[in-house]
DSSP file (Angstrom, degrees, kcal/mol; ACC not computed):
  #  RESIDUE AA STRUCTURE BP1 BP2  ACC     N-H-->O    O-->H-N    N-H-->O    O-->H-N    TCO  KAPPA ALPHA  PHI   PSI    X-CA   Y-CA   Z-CA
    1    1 A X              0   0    0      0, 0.0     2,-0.2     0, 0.0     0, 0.0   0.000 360.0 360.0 360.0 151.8   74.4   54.2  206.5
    2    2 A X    >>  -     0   0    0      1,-0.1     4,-3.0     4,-0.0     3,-1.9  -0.643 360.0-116.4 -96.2 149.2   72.9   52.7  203.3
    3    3 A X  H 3> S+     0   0    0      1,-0.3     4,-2.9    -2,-0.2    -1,-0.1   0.810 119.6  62.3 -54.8 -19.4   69.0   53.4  202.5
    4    4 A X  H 34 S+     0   0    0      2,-0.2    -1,-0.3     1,-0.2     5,-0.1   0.957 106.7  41.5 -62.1 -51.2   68.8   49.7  202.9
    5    5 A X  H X> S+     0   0    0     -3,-1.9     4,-1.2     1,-0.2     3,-0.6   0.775 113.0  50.5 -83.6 -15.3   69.9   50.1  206.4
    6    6 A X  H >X S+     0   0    0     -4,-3.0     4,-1.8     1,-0.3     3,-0.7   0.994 107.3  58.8 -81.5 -38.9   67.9   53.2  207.4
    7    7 A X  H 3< S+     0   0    0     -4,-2.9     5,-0.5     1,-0.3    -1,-0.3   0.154 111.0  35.8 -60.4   7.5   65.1   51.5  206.1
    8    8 A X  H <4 S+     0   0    0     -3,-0.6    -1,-0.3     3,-0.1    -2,-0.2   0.538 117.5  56.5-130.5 -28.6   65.3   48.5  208.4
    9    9 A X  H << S+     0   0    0     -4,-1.2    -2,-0.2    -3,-0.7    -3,-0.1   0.803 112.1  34.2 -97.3 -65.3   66.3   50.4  211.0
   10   10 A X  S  < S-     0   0    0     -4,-1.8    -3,-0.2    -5,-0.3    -1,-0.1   0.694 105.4-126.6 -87.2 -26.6   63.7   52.9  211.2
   11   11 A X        +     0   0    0     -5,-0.3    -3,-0.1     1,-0.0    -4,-0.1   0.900  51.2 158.0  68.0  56.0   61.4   50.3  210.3
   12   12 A X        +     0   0    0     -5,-0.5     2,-0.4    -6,-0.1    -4,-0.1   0.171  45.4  94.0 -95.4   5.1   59.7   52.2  207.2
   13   13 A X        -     0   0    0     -6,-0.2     5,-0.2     2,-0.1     6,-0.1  -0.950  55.9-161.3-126.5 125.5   58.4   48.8  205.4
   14   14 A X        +     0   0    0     -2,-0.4     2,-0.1     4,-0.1    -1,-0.1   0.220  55.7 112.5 -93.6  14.1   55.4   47.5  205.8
   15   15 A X     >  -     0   0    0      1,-0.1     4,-1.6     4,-0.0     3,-0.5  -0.369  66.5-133.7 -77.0 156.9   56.3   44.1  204.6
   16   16 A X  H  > S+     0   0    0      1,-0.3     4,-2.0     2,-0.2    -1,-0.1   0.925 111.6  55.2 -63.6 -50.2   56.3   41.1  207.0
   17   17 A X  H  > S+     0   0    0      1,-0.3     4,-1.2     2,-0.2    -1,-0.3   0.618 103.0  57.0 -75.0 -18.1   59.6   40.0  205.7
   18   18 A X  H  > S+     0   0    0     -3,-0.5     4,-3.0    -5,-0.2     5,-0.4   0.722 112.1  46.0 -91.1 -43.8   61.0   43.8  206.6
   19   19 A X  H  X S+     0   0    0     -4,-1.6     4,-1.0     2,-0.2    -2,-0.2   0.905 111.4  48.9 -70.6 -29.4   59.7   42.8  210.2
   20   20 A X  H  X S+     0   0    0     -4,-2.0     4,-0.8    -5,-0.2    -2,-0.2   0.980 110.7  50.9 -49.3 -65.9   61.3   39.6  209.9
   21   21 A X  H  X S+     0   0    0     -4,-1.2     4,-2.5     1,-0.3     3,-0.4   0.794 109.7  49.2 -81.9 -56.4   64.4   41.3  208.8
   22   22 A X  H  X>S+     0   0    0     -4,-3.0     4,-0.6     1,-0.2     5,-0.6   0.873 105.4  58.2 -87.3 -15.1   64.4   43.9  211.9
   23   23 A X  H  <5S+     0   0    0     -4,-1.0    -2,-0.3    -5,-0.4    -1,-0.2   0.766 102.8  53.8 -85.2   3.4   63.9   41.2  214.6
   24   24 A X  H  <5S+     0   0    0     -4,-0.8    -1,-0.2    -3,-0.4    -2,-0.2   0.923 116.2  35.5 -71.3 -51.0   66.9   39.7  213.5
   25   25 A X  H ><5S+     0   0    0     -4,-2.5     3,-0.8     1,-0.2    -3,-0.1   0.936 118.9  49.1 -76.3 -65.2   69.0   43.1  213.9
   26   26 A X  T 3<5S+     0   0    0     -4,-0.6     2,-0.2     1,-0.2    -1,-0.2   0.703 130.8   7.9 -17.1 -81.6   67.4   44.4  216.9
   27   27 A X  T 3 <S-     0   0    0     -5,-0.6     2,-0.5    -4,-0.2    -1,-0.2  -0.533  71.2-174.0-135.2  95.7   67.4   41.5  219.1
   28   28 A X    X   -     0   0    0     -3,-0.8     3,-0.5    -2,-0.2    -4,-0.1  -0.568  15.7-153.9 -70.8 131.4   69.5   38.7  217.6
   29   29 A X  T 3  S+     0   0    0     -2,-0.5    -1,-0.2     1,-0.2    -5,-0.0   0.275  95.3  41.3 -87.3  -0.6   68.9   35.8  220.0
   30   30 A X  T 3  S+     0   0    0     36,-0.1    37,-3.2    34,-0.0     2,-0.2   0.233  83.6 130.1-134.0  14.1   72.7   33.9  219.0
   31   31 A X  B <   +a   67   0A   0     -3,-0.5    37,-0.2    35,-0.2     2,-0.2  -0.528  52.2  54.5 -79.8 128.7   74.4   37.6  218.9
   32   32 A X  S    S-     0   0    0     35,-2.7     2,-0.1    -2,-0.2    20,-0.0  -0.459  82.6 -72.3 131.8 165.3   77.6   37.0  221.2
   33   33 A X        -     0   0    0     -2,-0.2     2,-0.4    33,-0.1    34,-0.1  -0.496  38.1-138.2 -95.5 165.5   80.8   35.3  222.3
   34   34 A X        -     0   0    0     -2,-0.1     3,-0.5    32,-0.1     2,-0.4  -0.965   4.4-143.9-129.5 124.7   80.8   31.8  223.8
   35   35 A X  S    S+     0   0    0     -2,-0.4    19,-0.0     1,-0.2    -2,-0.0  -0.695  87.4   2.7 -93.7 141.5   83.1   31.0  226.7
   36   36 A X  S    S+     0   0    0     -2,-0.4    -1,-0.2     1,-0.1     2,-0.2   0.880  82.1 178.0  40.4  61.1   84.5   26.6  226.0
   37   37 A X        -     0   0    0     -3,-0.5    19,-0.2     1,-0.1    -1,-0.1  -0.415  41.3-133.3 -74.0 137.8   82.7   26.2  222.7
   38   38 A X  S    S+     0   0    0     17,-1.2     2,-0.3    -2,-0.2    18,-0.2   0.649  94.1  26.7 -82.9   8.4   83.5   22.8  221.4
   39   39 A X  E     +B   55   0B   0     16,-1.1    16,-1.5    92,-0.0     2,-0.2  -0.882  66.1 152.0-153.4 141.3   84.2   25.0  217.8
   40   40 A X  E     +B   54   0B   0     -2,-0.3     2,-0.2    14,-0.2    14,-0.2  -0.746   2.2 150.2-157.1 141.1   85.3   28.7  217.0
   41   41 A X  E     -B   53   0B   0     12,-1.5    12,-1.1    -2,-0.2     2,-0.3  -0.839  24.0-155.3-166.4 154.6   87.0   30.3  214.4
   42   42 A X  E     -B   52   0B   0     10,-0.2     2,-0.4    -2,-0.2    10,-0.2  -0.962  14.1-175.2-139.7 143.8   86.5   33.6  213.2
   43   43 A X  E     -B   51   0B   0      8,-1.8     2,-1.0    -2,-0.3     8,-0.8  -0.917  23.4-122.0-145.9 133.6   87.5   35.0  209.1
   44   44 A X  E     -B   50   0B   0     -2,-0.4     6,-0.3     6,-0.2    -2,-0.0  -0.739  22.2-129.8 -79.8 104.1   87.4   38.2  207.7
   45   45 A X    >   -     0   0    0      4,-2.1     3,-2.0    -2,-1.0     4,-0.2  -0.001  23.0-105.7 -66.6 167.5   85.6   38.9  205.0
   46   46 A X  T 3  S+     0   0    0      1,-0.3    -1,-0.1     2,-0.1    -2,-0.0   0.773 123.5  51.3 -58.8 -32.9   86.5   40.8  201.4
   47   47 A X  T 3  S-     0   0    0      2,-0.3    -1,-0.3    68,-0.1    -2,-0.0   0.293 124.0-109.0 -88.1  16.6   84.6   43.9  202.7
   48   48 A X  S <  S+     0   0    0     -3,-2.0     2,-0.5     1,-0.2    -2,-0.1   0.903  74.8 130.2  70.3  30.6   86.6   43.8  206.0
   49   49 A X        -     0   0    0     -4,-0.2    -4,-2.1    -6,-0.1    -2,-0.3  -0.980  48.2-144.4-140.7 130.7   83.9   42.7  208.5
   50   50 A X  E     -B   44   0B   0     -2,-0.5    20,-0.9    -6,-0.3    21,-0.5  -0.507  13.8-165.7 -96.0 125.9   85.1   39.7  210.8
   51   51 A X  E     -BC  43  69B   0     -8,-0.8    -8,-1.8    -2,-0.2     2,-0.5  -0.993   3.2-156.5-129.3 155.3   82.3   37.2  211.7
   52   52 A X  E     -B   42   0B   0     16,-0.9     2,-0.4    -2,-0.3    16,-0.3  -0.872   5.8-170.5-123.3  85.0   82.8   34.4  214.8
   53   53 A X  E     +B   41   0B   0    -12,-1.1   -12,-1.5    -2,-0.5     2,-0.4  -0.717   6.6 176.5 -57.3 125.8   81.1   31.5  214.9
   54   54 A X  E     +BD  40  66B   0     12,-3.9    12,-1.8    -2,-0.4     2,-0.4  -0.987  11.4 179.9-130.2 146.6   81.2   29.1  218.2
   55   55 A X  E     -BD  39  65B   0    -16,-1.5   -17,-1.2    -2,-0.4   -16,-1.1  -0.983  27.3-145.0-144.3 155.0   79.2   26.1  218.6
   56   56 A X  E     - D   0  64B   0      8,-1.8     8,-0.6    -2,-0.4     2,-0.4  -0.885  26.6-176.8-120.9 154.6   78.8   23.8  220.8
   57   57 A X  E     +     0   0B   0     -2,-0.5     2,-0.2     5,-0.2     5,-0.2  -0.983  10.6 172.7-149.5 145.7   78.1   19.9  219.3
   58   58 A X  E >  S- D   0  61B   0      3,-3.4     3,-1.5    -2,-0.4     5,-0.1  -0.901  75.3  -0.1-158.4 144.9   77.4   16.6  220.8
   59   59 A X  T 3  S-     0   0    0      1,-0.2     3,-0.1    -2,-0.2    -1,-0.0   0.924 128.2 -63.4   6.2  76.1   76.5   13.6  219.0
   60   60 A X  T 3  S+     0   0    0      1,-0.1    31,-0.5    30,-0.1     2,-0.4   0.307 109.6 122.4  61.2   1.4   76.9   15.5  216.1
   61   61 A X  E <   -D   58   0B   0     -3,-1.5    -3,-3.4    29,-0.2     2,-0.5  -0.838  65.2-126.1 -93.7 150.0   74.0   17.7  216.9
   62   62 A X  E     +     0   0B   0     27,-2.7    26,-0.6    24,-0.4    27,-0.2  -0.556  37.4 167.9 -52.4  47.4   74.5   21.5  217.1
   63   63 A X  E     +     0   0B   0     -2,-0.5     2,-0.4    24,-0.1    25,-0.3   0.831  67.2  16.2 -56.2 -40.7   73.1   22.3  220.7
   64   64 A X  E     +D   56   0B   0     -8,-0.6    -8,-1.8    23,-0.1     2,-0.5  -0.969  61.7 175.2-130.8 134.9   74.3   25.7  221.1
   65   65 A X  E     +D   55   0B   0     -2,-0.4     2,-0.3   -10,-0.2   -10,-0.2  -0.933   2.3 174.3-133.3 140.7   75.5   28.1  218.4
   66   66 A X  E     -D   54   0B   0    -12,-1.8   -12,-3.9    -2,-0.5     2,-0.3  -0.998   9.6-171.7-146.5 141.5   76.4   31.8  219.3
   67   67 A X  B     -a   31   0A   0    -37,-3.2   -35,-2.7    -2,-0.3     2,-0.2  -0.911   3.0-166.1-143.1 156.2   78.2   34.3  216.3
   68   68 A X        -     0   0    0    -16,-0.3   -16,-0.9    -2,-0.3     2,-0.2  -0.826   8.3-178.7-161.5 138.3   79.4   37.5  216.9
   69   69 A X  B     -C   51   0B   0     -2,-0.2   -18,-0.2   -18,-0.2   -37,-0.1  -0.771  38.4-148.4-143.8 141.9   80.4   40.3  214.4
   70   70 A X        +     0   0    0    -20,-0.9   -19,-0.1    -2,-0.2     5,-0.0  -0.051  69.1 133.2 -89.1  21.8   81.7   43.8  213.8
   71   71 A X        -     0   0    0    -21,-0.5     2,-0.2     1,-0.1    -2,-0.1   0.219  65.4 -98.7 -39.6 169.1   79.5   44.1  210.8
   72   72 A X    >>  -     0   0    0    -23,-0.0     4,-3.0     0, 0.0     3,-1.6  -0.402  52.2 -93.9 -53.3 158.2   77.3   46.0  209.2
   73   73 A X  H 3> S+     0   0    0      1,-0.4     4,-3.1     2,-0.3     5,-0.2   0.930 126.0  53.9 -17.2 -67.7   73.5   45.2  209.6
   74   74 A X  H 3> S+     0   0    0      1,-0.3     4,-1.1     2,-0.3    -1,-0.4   0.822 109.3  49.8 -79.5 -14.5   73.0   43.1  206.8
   75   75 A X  H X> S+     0   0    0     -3,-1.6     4,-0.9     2,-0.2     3,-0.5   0.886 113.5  51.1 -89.2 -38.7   76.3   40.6  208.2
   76   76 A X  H >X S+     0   0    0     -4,-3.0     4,-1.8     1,-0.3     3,-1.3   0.985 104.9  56.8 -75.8 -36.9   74.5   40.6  211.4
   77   77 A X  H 3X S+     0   0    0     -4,-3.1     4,-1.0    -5,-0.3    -1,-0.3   0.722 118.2  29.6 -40.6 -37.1   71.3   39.6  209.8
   78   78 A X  H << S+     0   0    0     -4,-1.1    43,-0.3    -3,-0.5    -1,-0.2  -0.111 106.9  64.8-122.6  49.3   72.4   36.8  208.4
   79   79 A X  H <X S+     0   0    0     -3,-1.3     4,-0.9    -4,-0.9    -2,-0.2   0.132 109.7  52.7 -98.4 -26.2   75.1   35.8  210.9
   80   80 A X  H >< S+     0   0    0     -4,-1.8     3,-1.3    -5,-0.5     4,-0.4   0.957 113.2  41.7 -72.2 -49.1   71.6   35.6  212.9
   81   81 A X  T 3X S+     0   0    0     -4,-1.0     4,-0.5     1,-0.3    -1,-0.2   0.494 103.9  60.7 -90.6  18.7   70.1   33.4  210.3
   82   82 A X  H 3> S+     0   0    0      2,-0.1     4,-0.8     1,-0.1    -1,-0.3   0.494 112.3  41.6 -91.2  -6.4   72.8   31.2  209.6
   83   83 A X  H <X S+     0   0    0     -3,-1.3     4,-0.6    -4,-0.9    -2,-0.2   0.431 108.8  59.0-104.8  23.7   72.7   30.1  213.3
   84   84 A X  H >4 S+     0   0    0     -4,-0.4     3,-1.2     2,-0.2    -3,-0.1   0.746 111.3  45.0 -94.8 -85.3   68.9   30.0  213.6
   85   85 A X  H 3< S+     0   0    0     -4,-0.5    -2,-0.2     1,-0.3    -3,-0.1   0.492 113.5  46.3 -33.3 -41.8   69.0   27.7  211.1
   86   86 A X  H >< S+     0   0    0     -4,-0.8     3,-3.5     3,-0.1   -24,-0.4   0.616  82.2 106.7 -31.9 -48.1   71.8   25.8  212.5
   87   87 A X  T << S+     0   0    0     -3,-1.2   -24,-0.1    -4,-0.6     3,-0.1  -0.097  94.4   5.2 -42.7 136.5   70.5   25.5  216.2
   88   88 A X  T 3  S+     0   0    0    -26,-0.6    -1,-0.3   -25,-0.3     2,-0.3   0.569 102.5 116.6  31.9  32.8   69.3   21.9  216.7
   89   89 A X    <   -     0   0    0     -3,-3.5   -27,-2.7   -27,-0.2    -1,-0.2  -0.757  67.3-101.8-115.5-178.1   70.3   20.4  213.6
   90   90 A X     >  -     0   0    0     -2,-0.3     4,-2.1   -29,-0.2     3,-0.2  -0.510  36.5-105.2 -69.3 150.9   72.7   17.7  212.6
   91   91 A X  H  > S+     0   0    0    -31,-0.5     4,-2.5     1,-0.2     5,-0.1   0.954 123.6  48.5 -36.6 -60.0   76.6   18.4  211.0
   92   92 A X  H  > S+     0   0    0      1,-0.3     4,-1.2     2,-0.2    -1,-0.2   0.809 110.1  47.0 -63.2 -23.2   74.8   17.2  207.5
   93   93 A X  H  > S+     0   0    0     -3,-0.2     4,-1.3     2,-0.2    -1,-0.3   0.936 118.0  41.9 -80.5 -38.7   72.1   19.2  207.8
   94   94 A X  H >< S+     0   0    0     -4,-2.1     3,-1.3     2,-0.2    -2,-0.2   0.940 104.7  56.4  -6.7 -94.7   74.3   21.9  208.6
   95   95 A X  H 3< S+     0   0    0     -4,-2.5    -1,-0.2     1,-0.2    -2,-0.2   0.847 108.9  60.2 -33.0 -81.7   77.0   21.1  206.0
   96   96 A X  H 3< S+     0   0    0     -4,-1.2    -1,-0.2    -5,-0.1    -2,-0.2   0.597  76.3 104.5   9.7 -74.2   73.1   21.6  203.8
   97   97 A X    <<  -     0   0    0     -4,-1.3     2,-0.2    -3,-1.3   -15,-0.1   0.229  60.8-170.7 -41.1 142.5   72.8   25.3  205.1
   98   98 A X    >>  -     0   0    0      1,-0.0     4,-1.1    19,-0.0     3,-0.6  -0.753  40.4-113.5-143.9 167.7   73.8   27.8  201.6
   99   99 A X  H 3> S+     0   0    0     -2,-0.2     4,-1.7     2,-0.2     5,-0.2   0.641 121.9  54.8 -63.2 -54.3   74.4   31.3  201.1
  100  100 A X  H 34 S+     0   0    0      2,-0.2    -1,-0.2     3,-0.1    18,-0.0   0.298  97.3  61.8 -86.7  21.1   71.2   31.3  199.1
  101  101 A X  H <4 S+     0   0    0     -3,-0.6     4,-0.4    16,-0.1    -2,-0.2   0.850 111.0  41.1 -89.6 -79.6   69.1   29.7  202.1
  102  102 A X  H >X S+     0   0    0     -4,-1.1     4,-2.5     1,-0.2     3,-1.9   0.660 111.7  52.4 -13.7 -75.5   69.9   32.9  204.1
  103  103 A X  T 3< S+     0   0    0     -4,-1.7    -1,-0.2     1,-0.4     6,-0.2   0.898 114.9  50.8 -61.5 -51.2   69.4   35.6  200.9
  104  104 A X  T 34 S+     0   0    0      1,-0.2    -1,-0.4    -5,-0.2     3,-0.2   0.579 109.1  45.7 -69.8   8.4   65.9   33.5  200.7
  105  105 A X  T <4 S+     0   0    0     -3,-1.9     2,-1.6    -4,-0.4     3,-0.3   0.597 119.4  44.4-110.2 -59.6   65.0   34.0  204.5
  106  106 A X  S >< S+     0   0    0     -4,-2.5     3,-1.3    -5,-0.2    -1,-0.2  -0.513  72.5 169.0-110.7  96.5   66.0   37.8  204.2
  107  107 A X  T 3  S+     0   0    0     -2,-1.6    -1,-0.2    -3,-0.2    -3,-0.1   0.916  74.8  60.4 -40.5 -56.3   64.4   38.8  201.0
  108  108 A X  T 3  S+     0   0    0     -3,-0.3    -1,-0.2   -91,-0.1    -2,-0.1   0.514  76.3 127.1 -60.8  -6.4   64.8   42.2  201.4
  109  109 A X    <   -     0   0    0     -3,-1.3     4,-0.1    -6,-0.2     5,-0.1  -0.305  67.5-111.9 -58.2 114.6   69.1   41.6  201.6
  110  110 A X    >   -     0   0    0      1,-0.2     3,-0.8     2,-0.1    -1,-0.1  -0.269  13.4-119.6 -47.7 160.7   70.6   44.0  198.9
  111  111 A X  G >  S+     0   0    0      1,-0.2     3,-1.8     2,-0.1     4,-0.2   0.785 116.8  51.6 -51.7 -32.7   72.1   42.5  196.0
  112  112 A X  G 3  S+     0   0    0      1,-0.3    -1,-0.2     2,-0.1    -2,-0.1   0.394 103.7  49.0 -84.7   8.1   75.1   44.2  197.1
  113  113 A X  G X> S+     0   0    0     -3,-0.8     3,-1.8    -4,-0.1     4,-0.8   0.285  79.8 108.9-131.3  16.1   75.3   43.1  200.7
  114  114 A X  G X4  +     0   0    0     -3,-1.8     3,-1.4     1,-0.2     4,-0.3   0.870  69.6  66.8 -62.8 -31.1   74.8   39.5  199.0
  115  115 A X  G 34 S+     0   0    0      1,-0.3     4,-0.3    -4,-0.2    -1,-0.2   0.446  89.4  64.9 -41.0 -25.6   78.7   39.0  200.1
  116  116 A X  G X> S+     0   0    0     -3,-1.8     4,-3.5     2,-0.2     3,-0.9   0.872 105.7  47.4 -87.8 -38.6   77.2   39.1  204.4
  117  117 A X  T << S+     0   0    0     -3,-1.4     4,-0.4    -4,-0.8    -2,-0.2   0.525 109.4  49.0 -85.3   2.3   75.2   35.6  203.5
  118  118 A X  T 34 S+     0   0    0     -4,-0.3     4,-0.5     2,-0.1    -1,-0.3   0.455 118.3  41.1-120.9  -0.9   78.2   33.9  201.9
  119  119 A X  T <> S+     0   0    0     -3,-0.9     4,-2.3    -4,-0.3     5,-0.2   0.830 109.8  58.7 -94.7 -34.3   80.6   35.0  205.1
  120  120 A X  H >X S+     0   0    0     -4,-3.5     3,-1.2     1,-0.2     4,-1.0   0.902 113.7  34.0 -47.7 -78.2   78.1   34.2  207.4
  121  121 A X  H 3> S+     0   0    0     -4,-0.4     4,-2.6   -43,-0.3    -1,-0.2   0.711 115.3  57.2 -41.8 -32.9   77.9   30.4  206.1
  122  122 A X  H 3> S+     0   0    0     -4,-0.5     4,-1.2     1,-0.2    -1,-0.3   0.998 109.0  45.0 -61.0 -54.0   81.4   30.1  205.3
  123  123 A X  H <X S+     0   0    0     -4,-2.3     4,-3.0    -3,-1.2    -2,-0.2   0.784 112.8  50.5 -68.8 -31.2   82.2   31.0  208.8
  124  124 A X  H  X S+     0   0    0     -4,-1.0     4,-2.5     1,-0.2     5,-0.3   0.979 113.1  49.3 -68.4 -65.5   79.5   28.6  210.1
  125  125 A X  H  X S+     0   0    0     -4,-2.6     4,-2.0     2,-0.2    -2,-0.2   0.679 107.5  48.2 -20.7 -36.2   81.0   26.0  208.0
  126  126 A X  H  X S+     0   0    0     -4,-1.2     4,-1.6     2,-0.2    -2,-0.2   0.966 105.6  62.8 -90.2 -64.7   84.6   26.4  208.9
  127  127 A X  H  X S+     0   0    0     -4,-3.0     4,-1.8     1,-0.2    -2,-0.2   0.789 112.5  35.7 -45.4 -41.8   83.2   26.3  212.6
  128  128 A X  H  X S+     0   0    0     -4,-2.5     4,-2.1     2,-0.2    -1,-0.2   0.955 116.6  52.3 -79.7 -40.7   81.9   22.5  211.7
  129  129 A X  H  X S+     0   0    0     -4,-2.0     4,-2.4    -5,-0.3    -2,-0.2   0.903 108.4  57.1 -46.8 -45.0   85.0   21.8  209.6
  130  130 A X  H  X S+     0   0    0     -4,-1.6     4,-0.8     3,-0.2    -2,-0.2   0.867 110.4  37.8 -41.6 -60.6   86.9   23.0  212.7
  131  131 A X  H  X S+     0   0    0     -4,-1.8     4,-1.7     2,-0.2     6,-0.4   0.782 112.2  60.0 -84.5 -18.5   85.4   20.6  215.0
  132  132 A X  H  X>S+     0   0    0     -4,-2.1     4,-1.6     1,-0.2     5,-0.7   0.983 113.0  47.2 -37.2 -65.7   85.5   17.5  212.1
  133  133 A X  H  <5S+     0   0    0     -4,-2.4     3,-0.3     1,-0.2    -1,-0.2   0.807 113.1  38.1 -57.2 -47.2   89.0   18.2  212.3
  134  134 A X  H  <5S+     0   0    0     -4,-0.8    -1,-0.2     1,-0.2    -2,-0.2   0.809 127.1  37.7 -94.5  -7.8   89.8   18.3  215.7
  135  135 A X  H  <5S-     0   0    0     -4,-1.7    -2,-0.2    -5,-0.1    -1,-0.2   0.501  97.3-135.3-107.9   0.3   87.4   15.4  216.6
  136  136 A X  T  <5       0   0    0     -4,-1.6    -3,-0.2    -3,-0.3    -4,-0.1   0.620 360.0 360.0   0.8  58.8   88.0   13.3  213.5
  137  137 A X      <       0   0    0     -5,-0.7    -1,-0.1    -6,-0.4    -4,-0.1   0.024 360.0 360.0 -32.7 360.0   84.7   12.6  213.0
């Protein structure tokens, strides 16, 4: 495990954003599979960890979004906060949502785990492209 993740883990930083940062991994509130999601698709990232996005959408809003990962820490950390962020918005605000939104919600994200905030959003992405597509929106 990387000091990054023992340090979040063990919860050995006294920063707010480090508290931030373990209630995501701990108890991620969108952690999970979704059974008749009106969207899913799941991609495999460069480092080999698979993320799943499912959402559920109705006039164009995101009412329920659920992700679910064999990751490391830091993809489940911002697999959490690209669907916090998501949760009750619109596709375009969505579609909004960046790689560097995430990194700036969890400060504390190595430079070297920047790679977990650009699958999370792709995958979230793909999930709205997914239903665009099937719904021709």
């Amino acid at each position: 495990m990387s000091d990054f993740n023992d340090e979040i883990m063990n919860n050995n930083n006294s920063s707010d954003d480090s508290e931030d940062i373990v209630s995501f991994i701990r108890s991620p509130k969108h952690f999970g599979r979704m059974n008749n999601p009106t969207s899913a698709v799941c991609i495999k990232g460069p480092c080999g960890d698979e993320m799943e996005f499912y959402l559920v959408i109705n006039d164009g809003i995101i009412e329920e979004v659920k992700f679910y990962t064999d990751g490391c820490i830091s993809t489940i950390a911002c697999g959490e906060v690209a669907a916090r962020l998501a949760q009750g918005k619109s596709i375009n605000e969505v579609l909004d949502i960046s790689p560097g939104k995430v990194k700036q919600i969890l400060k504390e994200l190595p430079q070297t785990h920047s790679h977990c905030s650009i699958l999370a959003v792709c995958t979230l992405h793909r999930a709205v492209a997914d239903f665009l597509l099937k719904n021709k929106f």
